[in-house]
C-alpha positions in Angstrom: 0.0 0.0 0.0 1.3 3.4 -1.0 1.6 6.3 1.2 0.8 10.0 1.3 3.3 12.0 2.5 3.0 15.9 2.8 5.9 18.0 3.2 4.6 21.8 4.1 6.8 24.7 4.6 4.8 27.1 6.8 4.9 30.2 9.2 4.1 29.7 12.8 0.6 30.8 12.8 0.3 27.9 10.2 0.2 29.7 6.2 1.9 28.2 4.0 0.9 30.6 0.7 3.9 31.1 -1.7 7.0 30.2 0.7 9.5 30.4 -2.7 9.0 34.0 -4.2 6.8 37.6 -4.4 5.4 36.0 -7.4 4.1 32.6 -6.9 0.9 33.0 -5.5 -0.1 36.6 -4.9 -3.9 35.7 -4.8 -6.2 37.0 -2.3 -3.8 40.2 -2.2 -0.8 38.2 -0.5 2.2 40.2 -0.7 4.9 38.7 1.6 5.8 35.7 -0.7 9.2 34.2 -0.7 9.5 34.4 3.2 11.2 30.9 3.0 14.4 32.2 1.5 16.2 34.3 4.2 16.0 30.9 6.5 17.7 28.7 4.3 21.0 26.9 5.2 22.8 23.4 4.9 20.7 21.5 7.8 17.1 22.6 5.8 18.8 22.3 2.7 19.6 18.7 3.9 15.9 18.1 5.2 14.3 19.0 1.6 16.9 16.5 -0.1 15.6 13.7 2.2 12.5 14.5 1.6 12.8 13.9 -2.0 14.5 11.6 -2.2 13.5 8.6 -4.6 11.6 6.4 -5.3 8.6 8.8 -4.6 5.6 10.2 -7.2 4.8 13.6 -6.6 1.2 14.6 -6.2 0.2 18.2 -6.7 -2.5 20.8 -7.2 -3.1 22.3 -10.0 -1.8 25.8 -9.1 1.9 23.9 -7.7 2.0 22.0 -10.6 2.1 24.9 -13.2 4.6 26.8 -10.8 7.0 23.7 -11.0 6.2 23.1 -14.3 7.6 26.6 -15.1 10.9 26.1 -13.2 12.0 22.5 -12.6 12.1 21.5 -16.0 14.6 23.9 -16.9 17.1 23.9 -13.8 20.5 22.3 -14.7 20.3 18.7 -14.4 23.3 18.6 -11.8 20.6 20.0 -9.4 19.8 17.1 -7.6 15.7 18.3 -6.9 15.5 19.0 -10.7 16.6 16.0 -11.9 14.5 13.9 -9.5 11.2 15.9 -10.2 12.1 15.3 -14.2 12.0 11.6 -13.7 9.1 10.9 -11.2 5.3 10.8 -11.9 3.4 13.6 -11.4 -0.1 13.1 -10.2 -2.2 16.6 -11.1 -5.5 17.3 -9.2 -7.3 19.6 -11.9 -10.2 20.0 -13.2 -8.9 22.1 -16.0 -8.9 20.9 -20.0 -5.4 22.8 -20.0 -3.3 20.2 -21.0 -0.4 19.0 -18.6 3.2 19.9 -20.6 5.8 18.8 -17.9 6.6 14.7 -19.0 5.5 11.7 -16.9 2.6 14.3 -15.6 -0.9 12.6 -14.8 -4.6 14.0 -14.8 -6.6 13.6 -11.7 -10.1 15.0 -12.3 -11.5 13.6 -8.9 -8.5 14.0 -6.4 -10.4 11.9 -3.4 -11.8 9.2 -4.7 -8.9 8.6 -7.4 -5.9 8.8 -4.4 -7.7 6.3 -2.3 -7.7 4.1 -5.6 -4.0 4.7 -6.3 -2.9 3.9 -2.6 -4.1 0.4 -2.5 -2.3 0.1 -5.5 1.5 -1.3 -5.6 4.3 1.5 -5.9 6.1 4.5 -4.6 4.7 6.9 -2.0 3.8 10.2 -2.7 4.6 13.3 -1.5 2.9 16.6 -1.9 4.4 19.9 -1.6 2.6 23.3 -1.7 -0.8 22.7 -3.2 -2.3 24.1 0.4 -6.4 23.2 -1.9 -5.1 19.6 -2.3 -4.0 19.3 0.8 -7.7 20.5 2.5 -9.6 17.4 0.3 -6.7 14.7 1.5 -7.2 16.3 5.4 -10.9 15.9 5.0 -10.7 12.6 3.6 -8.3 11.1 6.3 -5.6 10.4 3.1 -2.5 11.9 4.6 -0.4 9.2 6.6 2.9 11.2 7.1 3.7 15.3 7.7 7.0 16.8 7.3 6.1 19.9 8.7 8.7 22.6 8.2 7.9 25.7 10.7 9.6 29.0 10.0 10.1 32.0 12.8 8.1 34.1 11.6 4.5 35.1 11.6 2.3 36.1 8.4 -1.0 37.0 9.8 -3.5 36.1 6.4 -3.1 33.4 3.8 -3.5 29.8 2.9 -2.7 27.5 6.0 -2.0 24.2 6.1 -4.8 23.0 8.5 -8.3 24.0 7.7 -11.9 23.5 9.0 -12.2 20.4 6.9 -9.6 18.7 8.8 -10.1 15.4 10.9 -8.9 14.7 14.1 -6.4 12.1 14.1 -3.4 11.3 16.8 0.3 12.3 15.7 3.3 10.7 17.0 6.5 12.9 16.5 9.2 10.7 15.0 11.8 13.1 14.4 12.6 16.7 15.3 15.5 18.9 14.5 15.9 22.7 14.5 18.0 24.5 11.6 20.7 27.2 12.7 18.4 29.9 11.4 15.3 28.8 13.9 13.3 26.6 11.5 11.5 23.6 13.3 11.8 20.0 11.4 9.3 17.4 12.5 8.1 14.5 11.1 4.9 13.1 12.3 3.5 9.7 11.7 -0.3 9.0 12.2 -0.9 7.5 15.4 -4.9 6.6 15.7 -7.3 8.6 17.2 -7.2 11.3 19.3 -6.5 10.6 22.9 -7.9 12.4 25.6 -8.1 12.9 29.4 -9.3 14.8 32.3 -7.3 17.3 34.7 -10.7 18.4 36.6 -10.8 18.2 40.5 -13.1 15.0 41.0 -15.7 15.4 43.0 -16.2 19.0 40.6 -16.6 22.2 43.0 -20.4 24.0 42.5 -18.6 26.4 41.0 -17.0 24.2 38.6 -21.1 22.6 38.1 -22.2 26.1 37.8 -20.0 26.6 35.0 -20.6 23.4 33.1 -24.3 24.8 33.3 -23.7 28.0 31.8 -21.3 26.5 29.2 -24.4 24.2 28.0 -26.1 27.5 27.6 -23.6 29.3 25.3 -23.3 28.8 21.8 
């Protein structure tokens, strides 16, 4: 069975809209892209290797796809990310007739059902990056088994976030965790079951504490 991975670069209050420059994704009047760059070094640099590192497929939305699309395929092919995102498959949630130009790229019109087919099948894992719309569906659709969650210092305030109102609870185990020399946060979280829960109340509750359970139940 196939995996999906999702590696997400994102801010600490959790947006994740155009990490890689001022022009990659400008909509809904976001104007701080590129706010990846001034925190890169050799231990991230490292971290982003890994994460692609074959044998993997990438699967992307529509919008990440025609950014890569217009860069990758015309990096030098001693780059090592270049040459390995040439060569894999690309998996496209669109529902666009544009057609898909980058080779070895694939057409998914109905993202959901279609990556719950392909995991069940026999083959490499794959790993999203970007492609924050995407990313909402597999959330909502419990499809996402592993996060590499890059977190940057700094905080954006409005954008596309990684974690939206669609998303289902789920238990996280943290299997790995290192922190860059310019302050970025690398964790990688396997799915761990459900969400486990407990109870630091006094037992017996105080009336005060009963009091407040009964106006809770009267607030909306």
């Amino acid at each position: 069975m196939r995996k999906v991975i999702t590696g997400a670069f994102v801010s600490l209050d959790g947006v994740m809209q155009a990490p890689g420059g001022p022009e990659e994704d400008p909509t809904g009047g976001f104007k701080l892209g590129g706010w990846v760059a001034p925190f890169a070094d050799e231990v991230f640099g490292k971290a982003v290797e890994q994460l692609f590192t074959p044998p993997y497929d990438l699967l992307l939305g529509r919008k990440t796809y025609e950014i890569f699309a217009a860069h990758w395929p015309y990096q030098s092919s001693d780059d090592p990310i270049a040459k390995s995102f040439n060569a894999v498959t690309k998996y496209v949630a669109t529902r666009s007739d544009l057609p898909l130009t980058w080779q070895k790229s694939v057409a998914l019109r109905d993202a959901a059902t279609e990556v719950a087919r392909l995991k069940k099948e026999n083959g490499p894992n794959f790993v999203t990056q970007g492609s924050s719309d995407l990313i909402q569906t597999l959330l909502a659709q419990d499809l996402i088994d592993e996060l590499h969650v890059f977190t940057f210092p700094v905080l954006l305030g409005r954008g596309k976030r990684l974690f939206g109102a669609g998303t289902k609870p789920v238990g996280l185990k943290l299997v790995e965790s290192k922190v860059s020399t310019t302050g970025v946060t690398l964790s990688l979280y396997q799915r761990a079951g459900g969400v486990a829960t407990g109870d630091f109340a006094t037992k017996p509750p105080s009336e005060a504490e009963l009091k407040r359970r009964e106006r809770m139940k009267r607030e909306h």
